[in-house]
ChimeraX commands (.cxc) that place a marker at each C-alpha (Angstrom):
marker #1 position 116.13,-185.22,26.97 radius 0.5
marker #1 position 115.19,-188.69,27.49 radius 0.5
marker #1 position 118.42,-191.46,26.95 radius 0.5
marker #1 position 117.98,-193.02,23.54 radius 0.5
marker #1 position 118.04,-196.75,23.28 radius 0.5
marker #1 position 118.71,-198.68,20.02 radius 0.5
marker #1 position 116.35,-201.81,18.47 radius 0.5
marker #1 position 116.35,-204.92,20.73 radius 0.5
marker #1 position 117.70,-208.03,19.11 radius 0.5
marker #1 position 120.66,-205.77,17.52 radius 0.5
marker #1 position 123.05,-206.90,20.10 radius 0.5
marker #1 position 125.06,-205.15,22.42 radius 0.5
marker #1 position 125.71,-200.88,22.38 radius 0.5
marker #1 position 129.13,-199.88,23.40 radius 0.5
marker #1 position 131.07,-196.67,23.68 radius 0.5
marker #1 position 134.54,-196.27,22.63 radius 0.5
marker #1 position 136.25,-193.65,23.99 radius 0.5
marker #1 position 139.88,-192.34,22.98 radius 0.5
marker #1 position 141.84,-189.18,21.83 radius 0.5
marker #1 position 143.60,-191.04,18.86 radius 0.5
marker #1 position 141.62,-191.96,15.23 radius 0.5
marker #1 position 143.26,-194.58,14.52 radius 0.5
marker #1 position 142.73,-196.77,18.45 radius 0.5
marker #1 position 139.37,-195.80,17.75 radius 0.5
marker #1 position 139.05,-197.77,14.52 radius 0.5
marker #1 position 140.97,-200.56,15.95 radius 0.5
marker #1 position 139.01,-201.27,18.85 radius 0.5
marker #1 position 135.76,-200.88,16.50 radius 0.5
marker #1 position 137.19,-203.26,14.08 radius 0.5
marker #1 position 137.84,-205.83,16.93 radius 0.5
marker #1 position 134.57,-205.68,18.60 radius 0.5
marker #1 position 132.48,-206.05,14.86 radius 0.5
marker #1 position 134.66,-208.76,14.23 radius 0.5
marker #1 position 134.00,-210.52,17.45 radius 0.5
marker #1 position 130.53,-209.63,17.66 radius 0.5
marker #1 position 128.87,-208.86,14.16 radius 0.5
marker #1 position 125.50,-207.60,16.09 radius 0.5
marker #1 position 126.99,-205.17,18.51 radius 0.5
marker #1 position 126.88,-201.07,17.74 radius 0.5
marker #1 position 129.60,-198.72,18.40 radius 0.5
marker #1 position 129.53,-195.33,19.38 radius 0.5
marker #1 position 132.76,-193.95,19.12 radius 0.5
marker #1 position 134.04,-190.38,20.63 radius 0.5
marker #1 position 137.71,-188.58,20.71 radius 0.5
marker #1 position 136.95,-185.65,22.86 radius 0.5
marker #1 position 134.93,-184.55,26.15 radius 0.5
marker #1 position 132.24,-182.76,24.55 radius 0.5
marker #1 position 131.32,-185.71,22.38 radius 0.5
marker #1 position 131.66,-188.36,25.33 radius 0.5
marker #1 position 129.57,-186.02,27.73 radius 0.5
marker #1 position 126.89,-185.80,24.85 radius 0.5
marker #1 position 126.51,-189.76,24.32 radius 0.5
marker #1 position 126.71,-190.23,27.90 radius 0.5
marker #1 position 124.11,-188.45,29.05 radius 0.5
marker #1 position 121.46,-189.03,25.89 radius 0.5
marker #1 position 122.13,-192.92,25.20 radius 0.5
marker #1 position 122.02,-196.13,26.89 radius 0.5
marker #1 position 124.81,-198.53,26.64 radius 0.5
marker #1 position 126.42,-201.98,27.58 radius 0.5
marker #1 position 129.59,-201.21,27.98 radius 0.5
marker #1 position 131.83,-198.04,28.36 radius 0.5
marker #1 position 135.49,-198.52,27.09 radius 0.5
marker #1 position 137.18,-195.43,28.44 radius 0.5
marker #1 position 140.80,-193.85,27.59 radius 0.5
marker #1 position 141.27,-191.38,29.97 radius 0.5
marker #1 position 141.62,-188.21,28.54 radius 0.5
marker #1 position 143.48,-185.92,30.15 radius 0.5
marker #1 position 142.07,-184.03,33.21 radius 0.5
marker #1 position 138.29,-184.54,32.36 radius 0.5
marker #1 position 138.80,-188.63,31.63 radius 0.5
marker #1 position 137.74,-188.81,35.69 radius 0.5
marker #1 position 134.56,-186.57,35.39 radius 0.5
marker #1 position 133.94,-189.33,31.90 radius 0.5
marker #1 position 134.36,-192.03,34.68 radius 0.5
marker #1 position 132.20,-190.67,36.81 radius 0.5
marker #1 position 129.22,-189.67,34.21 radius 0.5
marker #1 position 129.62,-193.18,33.38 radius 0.5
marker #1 position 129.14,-194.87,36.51 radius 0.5
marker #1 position 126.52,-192.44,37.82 radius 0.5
marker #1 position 124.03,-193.88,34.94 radius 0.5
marker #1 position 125.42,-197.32,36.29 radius 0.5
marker #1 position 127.40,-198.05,32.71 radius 0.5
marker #1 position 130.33,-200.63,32.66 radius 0.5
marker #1 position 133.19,-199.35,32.43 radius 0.5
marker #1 position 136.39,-200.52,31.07 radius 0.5
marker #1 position 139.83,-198.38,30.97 radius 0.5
marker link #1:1,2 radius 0.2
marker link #1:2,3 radius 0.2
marker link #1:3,4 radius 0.2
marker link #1:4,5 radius 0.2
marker link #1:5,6 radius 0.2
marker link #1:6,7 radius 0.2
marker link #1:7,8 radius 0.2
marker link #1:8,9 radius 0.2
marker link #1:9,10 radius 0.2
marker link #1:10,11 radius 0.2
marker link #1:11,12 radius 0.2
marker link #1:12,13 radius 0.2
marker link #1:13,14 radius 0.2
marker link #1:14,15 radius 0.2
marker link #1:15,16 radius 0.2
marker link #1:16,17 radius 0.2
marker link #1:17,18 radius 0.2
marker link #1:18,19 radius 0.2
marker link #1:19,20 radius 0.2
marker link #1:20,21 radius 0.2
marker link #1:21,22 radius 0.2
marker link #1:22,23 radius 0.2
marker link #1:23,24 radius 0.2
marker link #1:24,25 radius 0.2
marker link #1:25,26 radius 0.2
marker link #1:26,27 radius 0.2
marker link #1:27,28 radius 0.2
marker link #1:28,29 radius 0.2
marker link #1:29,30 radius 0.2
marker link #1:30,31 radius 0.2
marker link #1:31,32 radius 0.2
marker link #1:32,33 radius 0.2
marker link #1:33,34 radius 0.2
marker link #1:34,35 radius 0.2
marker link #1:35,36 radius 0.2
marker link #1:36,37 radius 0.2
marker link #1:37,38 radius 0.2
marker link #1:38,39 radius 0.2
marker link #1:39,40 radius 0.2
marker link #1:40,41 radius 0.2
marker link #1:41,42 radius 0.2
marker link #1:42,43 radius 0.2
marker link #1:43,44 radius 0.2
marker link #1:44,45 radius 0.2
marker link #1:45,46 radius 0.2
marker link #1:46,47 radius 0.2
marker link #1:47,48 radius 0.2
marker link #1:48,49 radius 0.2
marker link #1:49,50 radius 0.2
marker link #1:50,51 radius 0.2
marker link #1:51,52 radius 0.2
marker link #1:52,53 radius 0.2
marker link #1:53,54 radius 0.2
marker link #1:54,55 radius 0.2
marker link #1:55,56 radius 0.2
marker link #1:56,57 radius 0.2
marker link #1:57,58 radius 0.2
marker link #1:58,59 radius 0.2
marker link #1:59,60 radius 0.2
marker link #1:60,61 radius 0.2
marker link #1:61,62 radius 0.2
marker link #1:62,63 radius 0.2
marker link #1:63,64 radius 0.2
marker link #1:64,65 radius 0.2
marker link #1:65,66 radius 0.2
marker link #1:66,67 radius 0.2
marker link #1:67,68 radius 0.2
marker link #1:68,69 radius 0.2
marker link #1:69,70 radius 0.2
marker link #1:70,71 radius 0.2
marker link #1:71,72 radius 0.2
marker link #1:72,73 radius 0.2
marker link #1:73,74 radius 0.2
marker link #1:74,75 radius 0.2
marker link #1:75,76 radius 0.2
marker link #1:76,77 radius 0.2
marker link #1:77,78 radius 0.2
marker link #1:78,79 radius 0.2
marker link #1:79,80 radius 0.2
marker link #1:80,81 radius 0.2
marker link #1:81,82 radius 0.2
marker link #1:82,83 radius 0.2
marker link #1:83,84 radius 0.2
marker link #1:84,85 radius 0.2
marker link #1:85,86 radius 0.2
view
């Protein structure tokens, strides 16, 4: 499957990873604040990250490591030349 891109002109695409709900509204809540434009992908588990990682495109990774597969999330990341933040 092909990566999917969003609209141009709708700002930056970011994913938030992180185990825990409520960091994960947080950090969204931040970021729209800061930057009305920008779209958020957010994710609490492997499966979910792994599935965004590998079908969309995006600015800017912020990664929690989870657990033993938060280095394998890392590496996904970087390997489609992402930035990543942890």
């Amino acid at each position: 499957m092909a990566p999917t891109a969003y609209a141009a002109g709708g700002g930056d695409v970011s994913l938030v990873i992180d185990d825990k709900p409520d960091m994960l509204a947080v950090i969204e809540e931040e970021v729209i604040q800061s930057y009305p434009d920008s779209k958020i992908d957010k994710a609490h588990n492997y499966e979910k990250t792994a599935e965004f990682l590998k079908s969309r495109v995006y600015d800017l990774v912020l990664l929690d490591i989870l657990g033993v597969h938060g280095v394998d999330l890392l590496r996904m990341a970087l390997m489609r030349d992402f930035k990543v933040s942890m």
